[in-house]
Backbone of each chain as ProteinMPNN parsed JSONL, in Angstrom:
{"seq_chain_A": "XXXXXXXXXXXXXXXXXXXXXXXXXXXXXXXXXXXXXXXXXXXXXXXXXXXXXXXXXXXXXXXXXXXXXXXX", "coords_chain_A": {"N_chain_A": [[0.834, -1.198, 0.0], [0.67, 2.017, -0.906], [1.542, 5.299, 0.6], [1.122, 8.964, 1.273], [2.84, 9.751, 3.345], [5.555, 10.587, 3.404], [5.694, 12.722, 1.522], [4.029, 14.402, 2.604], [5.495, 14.951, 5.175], [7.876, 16.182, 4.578], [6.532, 18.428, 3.249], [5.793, 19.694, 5.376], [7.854, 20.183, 6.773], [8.866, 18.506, 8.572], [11.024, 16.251, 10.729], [11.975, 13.224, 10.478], [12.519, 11.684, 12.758], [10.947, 13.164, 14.845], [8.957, 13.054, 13.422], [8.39, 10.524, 14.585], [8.651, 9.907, 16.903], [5.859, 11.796, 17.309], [4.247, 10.056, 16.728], [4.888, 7.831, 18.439], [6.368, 5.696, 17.664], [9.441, 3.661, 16.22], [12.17, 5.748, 14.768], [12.859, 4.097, 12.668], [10.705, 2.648, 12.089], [9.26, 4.521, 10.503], [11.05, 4.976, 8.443], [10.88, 2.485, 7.312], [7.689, 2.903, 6.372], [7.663, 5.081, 4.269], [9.029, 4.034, 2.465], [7.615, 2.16, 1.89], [7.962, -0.452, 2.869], [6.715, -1.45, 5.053], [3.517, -1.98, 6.071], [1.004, 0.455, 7.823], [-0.66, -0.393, 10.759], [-3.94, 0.029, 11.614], [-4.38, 1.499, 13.85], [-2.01, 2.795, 13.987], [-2.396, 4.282, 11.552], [-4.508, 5.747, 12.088], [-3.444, 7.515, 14.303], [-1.198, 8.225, 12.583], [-3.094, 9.906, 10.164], [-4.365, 11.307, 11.984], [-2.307, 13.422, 12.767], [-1.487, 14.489, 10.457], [-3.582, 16.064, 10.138], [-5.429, 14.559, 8.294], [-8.031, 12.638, 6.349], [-7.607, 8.751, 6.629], [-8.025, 7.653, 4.378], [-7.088, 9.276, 2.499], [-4.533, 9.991, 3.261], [-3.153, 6.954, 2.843], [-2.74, 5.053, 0.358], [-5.097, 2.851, -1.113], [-5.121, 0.035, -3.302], [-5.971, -2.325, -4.315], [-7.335, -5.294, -4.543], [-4.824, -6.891, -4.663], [-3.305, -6.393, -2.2], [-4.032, -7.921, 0.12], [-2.991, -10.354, 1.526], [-3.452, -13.38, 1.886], [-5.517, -13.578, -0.026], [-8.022, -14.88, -2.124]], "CA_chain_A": [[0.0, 0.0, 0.0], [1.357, 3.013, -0.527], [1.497, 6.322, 1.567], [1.968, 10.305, 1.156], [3.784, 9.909, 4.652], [6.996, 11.575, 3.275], [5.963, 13.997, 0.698], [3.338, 15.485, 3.824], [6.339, 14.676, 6.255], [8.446, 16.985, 4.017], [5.901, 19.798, 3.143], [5.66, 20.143, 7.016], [8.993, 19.933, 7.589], [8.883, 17.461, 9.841], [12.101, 14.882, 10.708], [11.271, 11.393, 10.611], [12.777, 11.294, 14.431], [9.842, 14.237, 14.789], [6.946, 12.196, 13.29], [7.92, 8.961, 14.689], [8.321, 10.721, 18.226], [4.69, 11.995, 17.394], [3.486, 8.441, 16.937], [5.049, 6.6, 19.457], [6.898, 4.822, 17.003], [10.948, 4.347, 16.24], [12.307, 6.094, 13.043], [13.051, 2.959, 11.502], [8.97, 2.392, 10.917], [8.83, 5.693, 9.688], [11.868, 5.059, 7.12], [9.772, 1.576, 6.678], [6.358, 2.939, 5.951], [7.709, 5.797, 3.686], [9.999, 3.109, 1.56], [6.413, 1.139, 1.432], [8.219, -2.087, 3.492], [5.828, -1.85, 5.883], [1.979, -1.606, 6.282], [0.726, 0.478, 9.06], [-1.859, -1.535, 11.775], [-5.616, 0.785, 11.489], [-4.113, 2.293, 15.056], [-0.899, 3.757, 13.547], [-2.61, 4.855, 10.222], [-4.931, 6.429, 12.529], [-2.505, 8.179, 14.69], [-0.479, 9.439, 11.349], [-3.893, 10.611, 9.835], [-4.526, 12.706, 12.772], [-0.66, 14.046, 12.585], [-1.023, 15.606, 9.242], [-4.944, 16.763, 9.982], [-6.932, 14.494, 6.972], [-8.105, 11.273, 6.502], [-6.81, 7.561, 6.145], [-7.933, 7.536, 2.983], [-5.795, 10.462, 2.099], [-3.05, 9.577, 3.335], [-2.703, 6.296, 2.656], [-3.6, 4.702, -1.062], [-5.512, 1.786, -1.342], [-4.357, -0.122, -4.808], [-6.759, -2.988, -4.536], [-7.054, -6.86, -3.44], [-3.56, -7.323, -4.016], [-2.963, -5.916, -1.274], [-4.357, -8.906, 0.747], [-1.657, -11.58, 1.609], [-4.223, -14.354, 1.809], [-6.29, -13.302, -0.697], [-7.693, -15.812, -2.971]], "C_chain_A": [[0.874, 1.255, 0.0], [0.916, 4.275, -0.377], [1.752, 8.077, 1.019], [2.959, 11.083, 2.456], [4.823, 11.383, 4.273], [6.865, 13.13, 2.473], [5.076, 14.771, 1.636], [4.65, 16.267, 4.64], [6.817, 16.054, 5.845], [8.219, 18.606, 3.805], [5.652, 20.284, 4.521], [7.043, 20.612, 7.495], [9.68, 19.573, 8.994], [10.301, 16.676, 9.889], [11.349, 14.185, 11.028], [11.417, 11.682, 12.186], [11.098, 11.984, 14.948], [8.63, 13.436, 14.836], [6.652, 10.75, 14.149], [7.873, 9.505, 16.78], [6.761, 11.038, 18.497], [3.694, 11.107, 17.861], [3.578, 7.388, 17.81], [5.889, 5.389, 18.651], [8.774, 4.885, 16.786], [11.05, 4.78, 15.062], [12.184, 5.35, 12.362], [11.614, 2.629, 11.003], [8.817, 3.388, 10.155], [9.241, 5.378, 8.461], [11.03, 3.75, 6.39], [8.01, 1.956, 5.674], [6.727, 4.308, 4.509], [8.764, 5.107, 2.437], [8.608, 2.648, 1.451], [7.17, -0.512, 1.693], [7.32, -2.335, 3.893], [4.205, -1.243, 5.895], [1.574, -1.051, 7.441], [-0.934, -0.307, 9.309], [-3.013, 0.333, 11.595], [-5.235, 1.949, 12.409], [-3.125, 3.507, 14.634], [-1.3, 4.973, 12.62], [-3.577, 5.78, 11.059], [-4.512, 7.785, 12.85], [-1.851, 9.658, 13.681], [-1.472, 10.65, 10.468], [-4.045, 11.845, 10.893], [-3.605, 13.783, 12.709], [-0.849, 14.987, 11.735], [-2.815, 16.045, 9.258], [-6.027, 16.121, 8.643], [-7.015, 12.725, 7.009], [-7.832, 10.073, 6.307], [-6.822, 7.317, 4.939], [-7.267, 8.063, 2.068], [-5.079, 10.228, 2.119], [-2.335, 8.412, 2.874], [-3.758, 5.687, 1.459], [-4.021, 3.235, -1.739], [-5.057, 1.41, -2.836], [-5.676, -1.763, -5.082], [-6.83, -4.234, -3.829], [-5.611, -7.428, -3.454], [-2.935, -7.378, -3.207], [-2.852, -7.116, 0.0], [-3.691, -10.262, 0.493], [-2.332, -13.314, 1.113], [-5.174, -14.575, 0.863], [-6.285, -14.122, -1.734], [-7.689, -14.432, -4.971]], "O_chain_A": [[1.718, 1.448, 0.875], [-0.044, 4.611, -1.071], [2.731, 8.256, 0.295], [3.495, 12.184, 2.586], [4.843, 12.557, 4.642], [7.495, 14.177, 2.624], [5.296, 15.979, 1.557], [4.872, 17.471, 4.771], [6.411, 17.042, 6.457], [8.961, 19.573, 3.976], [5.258, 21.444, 4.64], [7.238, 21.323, 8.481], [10.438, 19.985, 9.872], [10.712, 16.483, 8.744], [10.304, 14.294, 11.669], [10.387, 11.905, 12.823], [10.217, 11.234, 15.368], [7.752, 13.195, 15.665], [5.624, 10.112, 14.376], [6.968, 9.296, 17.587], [6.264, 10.716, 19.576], [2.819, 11.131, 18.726], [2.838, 6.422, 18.002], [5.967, 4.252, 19.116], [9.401, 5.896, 17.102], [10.252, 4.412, 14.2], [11.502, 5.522, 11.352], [11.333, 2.39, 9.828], [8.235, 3.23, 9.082], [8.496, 5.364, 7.48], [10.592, 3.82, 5.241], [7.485, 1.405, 4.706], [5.798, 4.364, 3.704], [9.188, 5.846, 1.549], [8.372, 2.923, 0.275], [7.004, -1.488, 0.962], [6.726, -3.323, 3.461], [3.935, -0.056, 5.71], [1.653, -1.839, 8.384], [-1.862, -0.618, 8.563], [-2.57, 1.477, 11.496], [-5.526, 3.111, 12.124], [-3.286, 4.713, 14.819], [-0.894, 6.133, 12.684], [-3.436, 6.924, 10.628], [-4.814, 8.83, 12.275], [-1.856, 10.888, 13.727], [-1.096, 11.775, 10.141], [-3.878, 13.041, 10.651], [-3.985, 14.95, 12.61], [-0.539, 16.158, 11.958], [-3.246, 16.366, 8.151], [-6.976, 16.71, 8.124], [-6.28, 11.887, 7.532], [-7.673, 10.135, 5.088], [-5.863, 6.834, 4.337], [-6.885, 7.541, 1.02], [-4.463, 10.083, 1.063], [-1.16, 8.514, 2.52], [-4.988, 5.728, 1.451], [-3.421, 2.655, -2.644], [-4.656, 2.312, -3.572], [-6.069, -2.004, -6.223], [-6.456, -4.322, -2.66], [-5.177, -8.204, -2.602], [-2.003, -8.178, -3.12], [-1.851, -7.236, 0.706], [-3.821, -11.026, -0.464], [-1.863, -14.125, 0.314], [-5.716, -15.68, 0.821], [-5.262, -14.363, -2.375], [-7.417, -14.929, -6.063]]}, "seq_chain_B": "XXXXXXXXXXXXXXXXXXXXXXXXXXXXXXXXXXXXXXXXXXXXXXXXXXXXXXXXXXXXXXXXXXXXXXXXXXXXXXXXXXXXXXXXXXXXXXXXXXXXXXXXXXXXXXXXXXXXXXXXXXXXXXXXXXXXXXXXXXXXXXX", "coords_chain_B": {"N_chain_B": [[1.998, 6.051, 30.046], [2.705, 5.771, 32.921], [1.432, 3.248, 33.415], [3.155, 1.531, 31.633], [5.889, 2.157, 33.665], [5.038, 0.667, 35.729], [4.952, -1.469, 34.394], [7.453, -2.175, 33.738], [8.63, -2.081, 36.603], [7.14, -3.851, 37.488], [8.88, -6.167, 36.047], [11.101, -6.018, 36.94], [11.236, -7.127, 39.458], [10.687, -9.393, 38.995], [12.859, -10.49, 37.67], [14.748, -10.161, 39.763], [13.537, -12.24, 41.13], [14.079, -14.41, 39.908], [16.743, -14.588, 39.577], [17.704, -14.872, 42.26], [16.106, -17.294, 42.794], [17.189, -19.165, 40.637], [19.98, -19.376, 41.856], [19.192, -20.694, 44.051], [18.175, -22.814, 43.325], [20.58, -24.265, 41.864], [22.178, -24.37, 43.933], [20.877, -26.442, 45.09], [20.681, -28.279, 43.405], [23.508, -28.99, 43.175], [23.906, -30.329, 45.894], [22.108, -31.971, 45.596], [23.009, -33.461, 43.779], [25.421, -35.258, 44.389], [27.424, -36.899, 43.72], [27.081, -37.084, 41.013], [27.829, -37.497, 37.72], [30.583, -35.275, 35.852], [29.972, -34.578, 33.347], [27.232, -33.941, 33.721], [27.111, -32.092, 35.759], [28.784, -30.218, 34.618], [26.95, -29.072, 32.285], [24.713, -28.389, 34.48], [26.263, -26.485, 35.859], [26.761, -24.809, 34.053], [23.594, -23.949, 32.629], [23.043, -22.341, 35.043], [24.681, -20.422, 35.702], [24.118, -19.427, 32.843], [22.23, -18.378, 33.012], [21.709, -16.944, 35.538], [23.514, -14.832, 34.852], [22.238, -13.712, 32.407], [19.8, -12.321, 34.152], [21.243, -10.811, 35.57], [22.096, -9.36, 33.956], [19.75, -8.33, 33.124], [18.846, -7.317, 35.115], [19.923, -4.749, 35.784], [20.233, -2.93, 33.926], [17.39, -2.612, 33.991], [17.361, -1.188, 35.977], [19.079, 0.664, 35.407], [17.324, 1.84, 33.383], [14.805, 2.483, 34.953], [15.165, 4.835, 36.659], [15.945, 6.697, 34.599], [13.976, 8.837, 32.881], [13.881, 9.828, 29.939], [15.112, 7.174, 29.008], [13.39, 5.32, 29.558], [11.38, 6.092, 28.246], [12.277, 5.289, 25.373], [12.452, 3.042, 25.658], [10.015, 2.082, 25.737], [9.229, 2.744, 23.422], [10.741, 1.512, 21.828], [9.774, -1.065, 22.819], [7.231, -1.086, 22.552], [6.476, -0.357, 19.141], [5.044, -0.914, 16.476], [6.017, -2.233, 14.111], [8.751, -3.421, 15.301], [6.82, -5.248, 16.638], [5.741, -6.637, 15.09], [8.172, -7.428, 13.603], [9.217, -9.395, 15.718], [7.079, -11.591, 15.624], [7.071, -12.728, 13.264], [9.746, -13.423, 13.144], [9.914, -15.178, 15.85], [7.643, -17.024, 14.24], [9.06, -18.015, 11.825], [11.177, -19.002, 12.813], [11.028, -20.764, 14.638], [9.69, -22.844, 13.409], [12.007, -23.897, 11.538], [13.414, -24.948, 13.505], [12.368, -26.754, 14.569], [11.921, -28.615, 11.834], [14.879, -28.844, 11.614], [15.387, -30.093, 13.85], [14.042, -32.35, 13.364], [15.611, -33.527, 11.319], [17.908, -34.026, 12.424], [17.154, -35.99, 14.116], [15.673, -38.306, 12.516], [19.034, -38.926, 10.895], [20.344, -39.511, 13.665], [19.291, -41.562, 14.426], [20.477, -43.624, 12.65], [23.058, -43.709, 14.157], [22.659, -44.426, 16.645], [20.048, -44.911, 19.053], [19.425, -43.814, 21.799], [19.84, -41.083, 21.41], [18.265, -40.411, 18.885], [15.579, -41.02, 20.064], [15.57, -39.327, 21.851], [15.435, -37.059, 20.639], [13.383, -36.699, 18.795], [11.253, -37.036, 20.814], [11.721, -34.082, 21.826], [10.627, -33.239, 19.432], [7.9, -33.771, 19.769], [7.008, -33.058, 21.698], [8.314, -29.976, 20.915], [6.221, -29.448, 18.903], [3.249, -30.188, 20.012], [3.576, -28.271, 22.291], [2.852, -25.93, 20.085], [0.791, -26.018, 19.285], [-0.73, -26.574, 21.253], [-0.559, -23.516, 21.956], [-1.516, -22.254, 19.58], [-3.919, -23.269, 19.223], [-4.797, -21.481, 22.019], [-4.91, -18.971, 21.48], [-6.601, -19.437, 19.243], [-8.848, -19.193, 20.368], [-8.648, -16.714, 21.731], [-8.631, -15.298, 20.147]], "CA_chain_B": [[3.544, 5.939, 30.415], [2.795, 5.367, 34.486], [1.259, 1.678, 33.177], [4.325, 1.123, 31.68], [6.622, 2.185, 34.212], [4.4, -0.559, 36.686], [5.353, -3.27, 34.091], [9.008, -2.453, 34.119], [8.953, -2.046, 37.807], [7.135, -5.848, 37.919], [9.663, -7.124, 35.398], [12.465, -5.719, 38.002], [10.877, -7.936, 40.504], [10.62, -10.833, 38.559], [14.399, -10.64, 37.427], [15.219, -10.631, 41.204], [12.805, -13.361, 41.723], [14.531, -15.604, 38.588], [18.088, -14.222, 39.87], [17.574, -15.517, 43.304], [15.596, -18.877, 42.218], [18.407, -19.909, 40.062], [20.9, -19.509, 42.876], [18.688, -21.704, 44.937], [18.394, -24.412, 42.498], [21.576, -24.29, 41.748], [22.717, -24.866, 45.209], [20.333, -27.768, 45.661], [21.197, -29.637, 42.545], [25.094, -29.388, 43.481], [23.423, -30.635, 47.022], [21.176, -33.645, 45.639], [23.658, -35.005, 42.483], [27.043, -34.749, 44.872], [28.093, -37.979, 43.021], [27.025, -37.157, 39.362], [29.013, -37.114, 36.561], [31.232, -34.831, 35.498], [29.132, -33.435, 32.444], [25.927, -33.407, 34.192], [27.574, -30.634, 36.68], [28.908, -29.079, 33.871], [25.663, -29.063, 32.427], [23.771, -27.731, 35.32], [26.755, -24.896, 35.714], [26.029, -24.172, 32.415], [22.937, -23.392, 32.939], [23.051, -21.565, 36.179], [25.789, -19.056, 35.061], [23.995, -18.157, 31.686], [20.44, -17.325, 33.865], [22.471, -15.326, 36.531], [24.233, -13.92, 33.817], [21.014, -13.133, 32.012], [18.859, -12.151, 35.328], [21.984, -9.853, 36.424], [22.186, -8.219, 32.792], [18.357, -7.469, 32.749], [18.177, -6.281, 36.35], [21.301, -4.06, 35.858], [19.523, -2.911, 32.524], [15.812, -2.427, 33.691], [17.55, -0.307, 37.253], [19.312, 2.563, 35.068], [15.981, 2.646, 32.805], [13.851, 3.114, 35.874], [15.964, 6.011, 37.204], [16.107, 7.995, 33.451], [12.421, 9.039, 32.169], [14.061, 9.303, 28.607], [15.719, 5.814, 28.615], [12.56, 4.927, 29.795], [10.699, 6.732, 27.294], [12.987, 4.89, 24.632], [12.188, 1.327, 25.866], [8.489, 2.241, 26.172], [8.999, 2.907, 21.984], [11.161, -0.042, 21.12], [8.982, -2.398, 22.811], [5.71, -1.078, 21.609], [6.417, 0.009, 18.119], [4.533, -2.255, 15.949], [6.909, -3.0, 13.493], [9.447, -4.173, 15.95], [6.174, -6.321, 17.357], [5.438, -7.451, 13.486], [9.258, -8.76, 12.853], [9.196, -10.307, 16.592], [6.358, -12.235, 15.591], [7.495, -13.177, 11.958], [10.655, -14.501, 13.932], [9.214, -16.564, 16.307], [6.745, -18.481, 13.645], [10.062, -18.548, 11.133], [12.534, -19.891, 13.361], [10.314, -22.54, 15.517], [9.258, -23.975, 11.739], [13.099, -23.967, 11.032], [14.192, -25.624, 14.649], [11.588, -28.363, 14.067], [13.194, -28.861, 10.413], [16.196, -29.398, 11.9], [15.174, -31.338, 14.703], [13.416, -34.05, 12.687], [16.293, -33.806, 10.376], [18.873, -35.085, 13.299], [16.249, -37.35, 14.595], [16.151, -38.935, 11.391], [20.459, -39.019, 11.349], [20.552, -39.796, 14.825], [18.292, -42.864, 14.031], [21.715, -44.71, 12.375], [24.229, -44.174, 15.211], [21.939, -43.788, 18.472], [18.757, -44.956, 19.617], [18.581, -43.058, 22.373], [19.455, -39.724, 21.063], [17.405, -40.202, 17.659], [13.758, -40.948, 21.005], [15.287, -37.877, 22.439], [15.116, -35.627, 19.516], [11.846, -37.215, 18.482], [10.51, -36.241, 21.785], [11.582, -32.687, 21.575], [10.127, -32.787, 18.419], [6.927, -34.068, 19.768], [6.975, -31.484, 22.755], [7.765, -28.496, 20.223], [4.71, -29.887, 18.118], [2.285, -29.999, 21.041], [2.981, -26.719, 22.235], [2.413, -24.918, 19.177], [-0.658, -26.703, 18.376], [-1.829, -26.19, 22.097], [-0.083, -22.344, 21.454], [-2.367, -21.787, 18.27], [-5.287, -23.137, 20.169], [-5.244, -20.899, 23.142], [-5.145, -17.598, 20.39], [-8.045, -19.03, 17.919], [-10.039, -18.616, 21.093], [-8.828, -15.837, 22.278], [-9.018, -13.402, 19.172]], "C_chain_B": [[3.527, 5.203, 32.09], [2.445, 3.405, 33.892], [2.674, 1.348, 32.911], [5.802, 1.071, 32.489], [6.114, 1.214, 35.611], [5.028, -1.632, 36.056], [6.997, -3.178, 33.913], [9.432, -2.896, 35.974], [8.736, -3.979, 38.299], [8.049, -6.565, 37.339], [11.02, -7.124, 36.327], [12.498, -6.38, 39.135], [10.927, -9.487, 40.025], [11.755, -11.22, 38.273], [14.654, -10.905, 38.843], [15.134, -12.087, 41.381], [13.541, -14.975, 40.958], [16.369, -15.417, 39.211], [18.419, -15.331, 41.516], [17.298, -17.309, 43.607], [16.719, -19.72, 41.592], [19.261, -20.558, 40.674], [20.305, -20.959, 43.459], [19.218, -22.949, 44.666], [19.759, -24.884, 42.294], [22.305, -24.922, 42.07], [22.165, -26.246, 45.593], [20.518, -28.593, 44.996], [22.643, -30.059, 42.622], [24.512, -30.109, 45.154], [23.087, -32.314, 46.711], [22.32, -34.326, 44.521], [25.094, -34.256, 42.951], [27.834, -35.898, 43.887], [27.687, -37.989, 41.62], [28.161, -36.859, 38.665], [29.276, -35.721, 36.185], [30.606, -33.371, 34.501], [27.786, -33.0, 32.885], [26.554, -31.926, 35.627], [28.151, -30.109, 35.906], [27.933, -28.545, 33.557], [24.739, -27.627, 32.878], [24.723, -26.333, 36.246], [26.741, -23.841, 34.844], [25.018, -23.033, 32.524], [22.475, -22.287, 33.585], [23.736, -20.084, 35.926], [25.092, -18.522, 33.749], [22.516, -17.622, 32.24], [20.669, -16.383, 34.803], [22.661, -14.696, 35.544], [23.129, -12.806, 33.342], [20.149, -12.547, 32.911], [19.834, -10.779, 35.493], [21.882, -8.77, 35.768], [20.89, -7.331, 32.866], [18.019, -6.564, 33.959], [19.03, -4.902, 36.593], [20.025, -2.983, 35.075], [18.284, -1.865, 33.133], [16.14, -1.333, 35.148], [17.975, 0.944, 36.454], [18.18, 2.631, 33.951], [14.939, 3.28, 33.721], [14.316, 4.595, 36.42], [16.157, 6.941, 36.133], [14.842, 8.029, 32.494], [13.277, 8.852, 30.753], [14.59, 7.962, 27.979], [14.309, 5.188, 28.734], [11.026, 5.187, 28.873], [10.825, 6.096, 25.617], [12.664, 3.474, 24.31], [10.632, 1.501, 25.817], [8.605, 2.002, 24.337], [9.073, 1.418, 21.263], [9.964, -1.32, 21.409], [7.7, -2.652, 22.922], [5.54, -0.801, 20.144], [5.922, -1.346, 17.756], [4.963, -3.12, 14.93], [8.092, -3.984, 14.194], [8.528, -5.694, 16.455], [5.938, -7.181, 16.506], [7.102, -8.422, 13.385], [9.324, -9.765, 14.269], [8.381, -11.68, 16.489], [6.644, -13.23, 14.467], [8.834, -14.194, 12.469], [11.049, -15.602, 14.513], [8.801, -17.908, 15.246], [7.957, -19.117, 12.893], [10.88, -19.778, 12.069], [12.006, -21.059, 14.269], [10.086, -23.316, 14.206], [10.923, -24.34, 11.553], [13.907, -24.823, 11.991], [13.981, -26.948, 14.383], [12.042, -29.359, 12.929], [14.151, -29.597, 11.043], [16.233, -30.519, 12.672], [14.681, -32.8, 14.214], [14.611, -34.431, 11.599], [17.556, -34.77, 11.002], [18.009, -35.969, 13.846], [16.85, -38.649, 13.717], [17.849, -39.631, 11.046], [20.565, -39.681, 12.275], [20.375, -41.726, 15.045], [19.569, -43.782, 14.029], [22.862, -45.191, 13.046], [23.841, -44.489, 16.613], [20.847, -43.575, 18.304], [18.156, -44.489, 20.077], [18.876, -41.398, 22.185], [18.342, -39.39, 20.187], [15.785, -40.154, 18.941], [14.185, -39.957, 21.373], [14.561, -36.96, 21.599], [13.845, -35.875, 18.873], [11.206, -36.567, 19.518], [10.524, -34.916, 22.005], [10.626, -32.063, 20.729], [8.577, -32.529, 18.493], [5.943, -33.233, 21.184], [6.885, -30.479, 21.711], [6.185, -28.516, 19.631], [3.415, -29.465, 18.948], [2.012, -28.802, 21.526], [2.663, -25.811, 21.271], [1.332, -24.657, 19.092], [-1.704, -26.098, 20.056], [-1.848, -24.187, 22.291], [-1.57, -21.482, 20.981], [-3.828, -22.41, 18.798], [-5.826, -22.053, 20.876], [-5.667, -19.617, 22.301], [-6.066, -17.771, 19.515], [-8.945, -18.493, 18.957], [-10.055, -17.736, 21.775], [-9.087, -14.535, 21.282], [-10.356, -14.102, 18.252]], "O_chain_B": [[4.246, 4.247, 32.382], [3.279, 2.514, 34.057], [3.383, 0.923, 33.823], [6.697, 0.279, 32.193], [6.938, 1.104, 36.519], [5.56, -2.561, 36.663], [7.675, -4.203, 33.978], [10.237, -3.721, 36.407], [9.4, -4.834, 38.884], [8.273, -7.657, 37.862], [11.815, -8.061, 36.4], [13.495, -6.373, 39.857], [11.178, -10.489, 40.695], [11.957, -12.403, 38.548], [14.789, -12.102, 39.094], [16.01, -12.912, 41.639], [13.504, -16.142, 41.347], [17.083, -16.417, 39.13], [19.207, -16.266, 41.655], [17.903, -18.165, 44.251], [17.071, -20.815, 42.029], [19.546, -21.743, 40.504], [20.845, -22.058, 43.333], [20.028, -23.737, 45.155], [19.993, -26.046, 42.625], [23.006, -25.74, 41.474], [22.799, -27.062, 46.262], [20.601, -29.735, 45.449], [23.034, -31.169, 42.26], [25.594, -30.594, 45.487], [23.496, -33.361, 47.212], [22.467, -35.546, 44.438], [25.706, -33.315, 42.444], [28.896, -35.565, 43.36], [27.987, -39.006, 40.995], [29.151, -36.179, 38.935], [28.325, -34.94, 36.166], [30.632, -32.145, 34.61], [27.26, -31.943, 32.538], [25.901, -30.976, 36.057], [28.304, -28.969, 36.344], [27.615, -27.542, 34.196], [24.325, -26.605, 32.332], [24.217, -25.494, 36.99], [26.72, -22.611, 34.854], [25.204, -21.816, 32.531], [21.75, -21.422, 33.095], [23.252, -18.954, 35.991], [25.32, -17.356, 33.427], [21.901, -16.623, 31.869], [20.092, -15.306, 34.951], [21.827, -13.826, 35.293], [23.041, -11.615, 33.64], [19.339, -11.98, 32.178], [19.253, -9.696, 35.548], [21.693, -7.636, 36.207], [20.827, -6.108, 32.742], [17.314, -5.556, 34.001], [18.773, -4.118, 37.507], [19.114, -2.421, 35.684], [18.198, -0.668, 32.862], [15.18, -0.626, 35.456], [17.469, 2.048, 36.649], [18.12, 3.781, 33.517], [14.314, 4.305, 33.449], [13.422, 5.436, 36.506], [16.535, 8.059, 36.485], [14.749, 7.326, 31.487], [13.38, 7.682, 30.387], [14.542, 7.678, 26.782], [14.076, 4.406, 27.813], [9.955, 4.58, 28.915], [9.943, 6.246, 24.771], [12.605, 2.887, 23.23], [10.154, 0.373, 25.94], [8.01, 1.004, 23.93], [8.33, 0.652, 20.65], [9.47, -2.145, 20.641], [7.084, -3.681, 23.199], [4.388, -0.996, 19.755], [6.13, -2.439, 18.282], [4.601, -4.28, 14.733], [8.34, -5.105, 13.751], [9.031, -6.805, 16.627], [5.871, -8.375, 16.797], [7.223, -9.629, 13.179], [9.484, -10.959, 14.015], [8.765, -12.705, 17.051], [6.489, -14.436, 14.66], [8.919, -15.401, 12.245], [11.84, -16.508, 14.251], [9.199, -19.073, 15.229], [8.169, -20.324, 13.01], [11.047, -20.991, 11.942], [12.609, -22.107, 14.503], [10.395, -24.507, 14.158], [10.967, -25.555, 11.361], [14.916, -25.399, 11.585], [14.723, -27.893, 14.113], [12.412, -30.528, 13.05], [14.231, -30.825, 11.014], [16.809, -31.584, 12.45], [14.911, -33.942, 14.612], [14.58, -35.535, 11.054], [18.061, -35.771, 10.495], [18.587, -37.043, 14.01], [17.747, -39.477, 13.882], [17.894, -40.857, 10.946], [20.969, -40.802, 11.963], [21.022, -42.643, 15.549], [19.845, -44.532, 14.965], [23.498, -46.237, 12.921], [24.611, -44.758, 17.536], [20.359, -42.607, 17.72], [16.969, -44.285, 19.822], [18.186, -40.564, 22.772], [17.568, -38.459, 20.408], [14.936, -39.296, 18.696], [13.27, -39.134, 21.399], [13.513, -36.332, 21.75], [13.321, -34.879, 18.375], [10.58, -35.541, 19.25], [9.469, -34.399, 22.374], [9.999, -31.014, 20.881], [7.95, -31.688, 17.847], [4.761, -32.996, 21.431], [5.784, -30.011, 21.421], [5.257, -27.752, 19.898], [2.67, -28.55, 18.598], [0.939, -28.203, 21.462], [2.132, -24.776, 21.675], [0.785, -23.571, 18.897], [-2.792, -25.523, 20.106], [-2.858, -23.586, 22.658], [-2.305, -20.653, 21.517], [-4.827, -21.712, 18.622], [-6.947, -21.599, 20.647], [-6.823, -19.227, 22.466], [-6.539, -16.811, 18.907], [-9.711, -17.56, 18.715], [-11.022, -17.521, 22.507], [-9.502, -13.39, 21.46], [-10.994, -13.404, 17.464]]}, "name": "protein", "num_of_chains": 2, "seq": "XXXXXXXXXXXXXXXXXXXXXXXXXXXXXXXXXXXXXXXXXXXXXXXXXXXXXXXXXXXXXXXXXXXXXXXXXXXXXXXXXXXXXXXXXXXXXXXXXXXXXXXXXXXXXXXXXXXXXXXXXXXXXXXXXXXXXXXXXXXXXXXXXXXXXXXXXXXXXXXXXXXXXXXXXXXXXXXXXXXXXXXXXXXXXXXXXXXXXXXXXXXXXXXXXXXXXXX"}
């Protein structure tokens, strides 16, 4: 799934240390979720939505059922 | 943050409690097997020395986090972030599937030189097995 984490992060001028401080999280998820390694959990994506003021859907960009590991 | 500084404070108690316990045992198995062999008191020094070891490190450890809000602030991150909790988990399932592997693989081996190592390692095998299974039980019914 991928995110506008960084290019928000950026237009804020936020540091990763900054956002992940915000979230409760360590940088390294940040540098994860803004590389698109990692998926944030509903809680995080929450969290980050609130951060930059708009909604999960915004921020983060659904792409379809591929997405779904198990997915037949 | 106060919750979390309760479950460090209990884990600082429980290190004692595992630090202390060890000793005990320790003392009572050099007590009850005065005439054992050689490797079985290596063995069971083995043991003893890497759980002090480990008990001493964590209580050392978890005393200058209690005493510095930002160290404490630090460990609160690491060991809630959810990626750290995602590869912990990925870890676990990997490397118990990969022990088991192995274990049935010296079983198997074991089989041609040694009887009773090849029923040991079978029985490990048949212990890891069990707990998983009773593991992955206790979690379908709890989530």
């Amino acid at each position: 799934m991928q995110n506008r984490i960084q290019e928000l992060r950026k237009a804020r001028k936020v540091t990763q240390q900054e956002l992940a401080d915000a979230l409760s999280v360590t940088r390294q998820t940040i540098i994860s979720l803004e590389n698109g390694k990692y998926n944030a959990s509903l809680i995080l994506a929450h969290k980050a939505a609130q951060f930059f003021g708009m909604t999960i859907e915004k921020l983060f960009i659904f792409e379809g059922e591929e997405n779904f590991k198990g997915g037949s | 943050m106060e919750n979390f500084r309760k479950k460090v404070e209990r884990r600082f108690k429980l290190d004692t409690l595992v630090c202390l316990c060890s000793l005990a045992l320790y003392f009572m198995l050099v007590f009850l097997t005065n005439g054992a062999s050689d490797i079985a008191q290596a063995v069971s020094m083995g043991v003893f020395v890497g759980m002090e070891s480990f008990a001493v490190y964590s209580l050392t450890r978890t005393f200058a986090t209690l005493r510095n809000e930002k160290k404490l602030k630090e460990m609160y991150i690491n060991e809630t972030d959810e990626r750290n909790i995602a590869i912990n988990k990925e870890t676990s399932q990997k490397s118990s599937a990969i022990s088991m592997m192995g274990t049935a693989m010296a079983a198997v081996a074991a089989g041609f030189f040694n009887e009773k190592i090849c029923f040991s390692l079978v029985a490990v095998l048949l212990f890891s097995a069990l707990a998983t299974v009773i593991v992955n039980v206790y979690y379908k019914r709890k989530m």
